[in-house]
N, C-alpha and C positions, 0 to 999 in steps of 0.2 A: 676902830681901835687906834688908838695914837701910842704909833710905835716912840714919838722923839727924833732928837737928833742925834745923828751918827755920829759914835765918839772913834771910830775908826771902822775902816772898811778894807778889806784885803781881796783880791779881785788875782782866780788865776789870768796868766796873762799866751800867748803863742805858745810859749818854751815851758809848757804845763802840757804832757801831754794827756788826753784823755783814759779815764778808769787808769790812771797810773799815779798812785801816792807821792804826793806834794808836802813840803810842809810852807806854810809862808807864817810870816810873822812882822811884827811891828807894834813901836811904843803910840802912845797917847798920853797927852797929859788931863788931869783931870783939878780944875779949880776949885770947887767946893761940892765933898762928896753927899755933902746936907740935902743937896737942892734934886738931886737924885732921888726919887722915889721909887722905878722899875727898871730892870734891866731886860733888854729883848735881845735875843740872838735873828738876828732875818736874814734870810739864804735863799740863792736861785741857784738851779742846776748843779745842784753838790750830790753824789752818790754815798760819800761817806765820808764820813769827820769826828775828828777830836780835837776836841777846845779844851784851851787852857785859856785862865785868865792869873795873870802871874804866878804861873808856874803851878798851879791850881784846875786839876782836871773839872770841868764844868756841863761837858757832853760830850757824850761817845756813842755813836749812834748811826747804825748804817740805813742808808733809806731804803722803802720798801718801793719807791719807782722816782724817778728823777722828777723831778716837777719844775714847768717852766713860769709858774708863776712864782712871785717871792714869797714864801712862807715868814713868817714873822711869831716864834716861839717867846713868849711869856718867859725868861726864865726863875728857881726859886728866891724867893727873897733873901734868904742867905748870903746870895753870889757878890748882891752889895756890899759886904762886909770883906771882901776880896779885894774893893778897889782901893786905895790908896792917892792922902791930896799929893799932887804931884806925878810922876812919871808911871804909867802902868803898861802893862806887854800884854798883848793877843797872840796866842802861836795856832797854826792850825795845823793838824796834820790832815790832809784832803783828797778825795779821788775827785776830781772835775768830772761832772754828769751831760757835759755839754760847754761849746763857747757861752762867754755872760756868766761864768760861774763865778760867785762871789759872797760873800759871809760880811755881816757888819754885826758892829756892836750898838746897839741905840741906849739911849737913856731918857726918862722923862719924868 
């Protein structure tokens, strides 16, 4: 499966402590949202999370066991219509399942 490339990545970091709710967040810019065909969410060691994608809840979802390989979720075609050319925001609210926890955006 080709996930694409990461239009932003959010990675907890030390001062995240574990099974304790995080939020992190951060812009992206995005040049032409034409060229975009799929959007994937792919995550390692996340216990629990809520995505937003400009301010647009997108998945809320707690896992049923931490998983240390990177999951790579398809998500629906709809969420393309969320991105905007120019400036977009990821927020996550997050429980860290482990060091290496980290959440990206792909596109392809």
């Amino acid at each position: 499966m080709n996930v694409g490339e990461a239009l932003i990545t959010l990675k907890a970091g030390p001062e995240h402590t574990l099974r304790k709710a995080h939020t992190l967040s951060g812009e992206f810019d995005v040049d032409d949202i034409t060229k975009i065909d799929n959007l994937y969410l792919t995550y390692i060691m996340v216990k629990k999370m809520k995505v937003q994608l400009n301010g647009t809840v997108i998945l809320d979802n707690k896992m049923e066991s931490i998983d240390k390989r990177t999951i790579n979720l398809l998500l629906k075609p709809i969420t393309r219509e969320l991105l905007k050319p120019g400036k977009n925001t990821l927020t996550i609210d997050l429980e860290p399942g482990g060091n290496g926890c980290e959440v990206s955006l792909r596109g392809s």
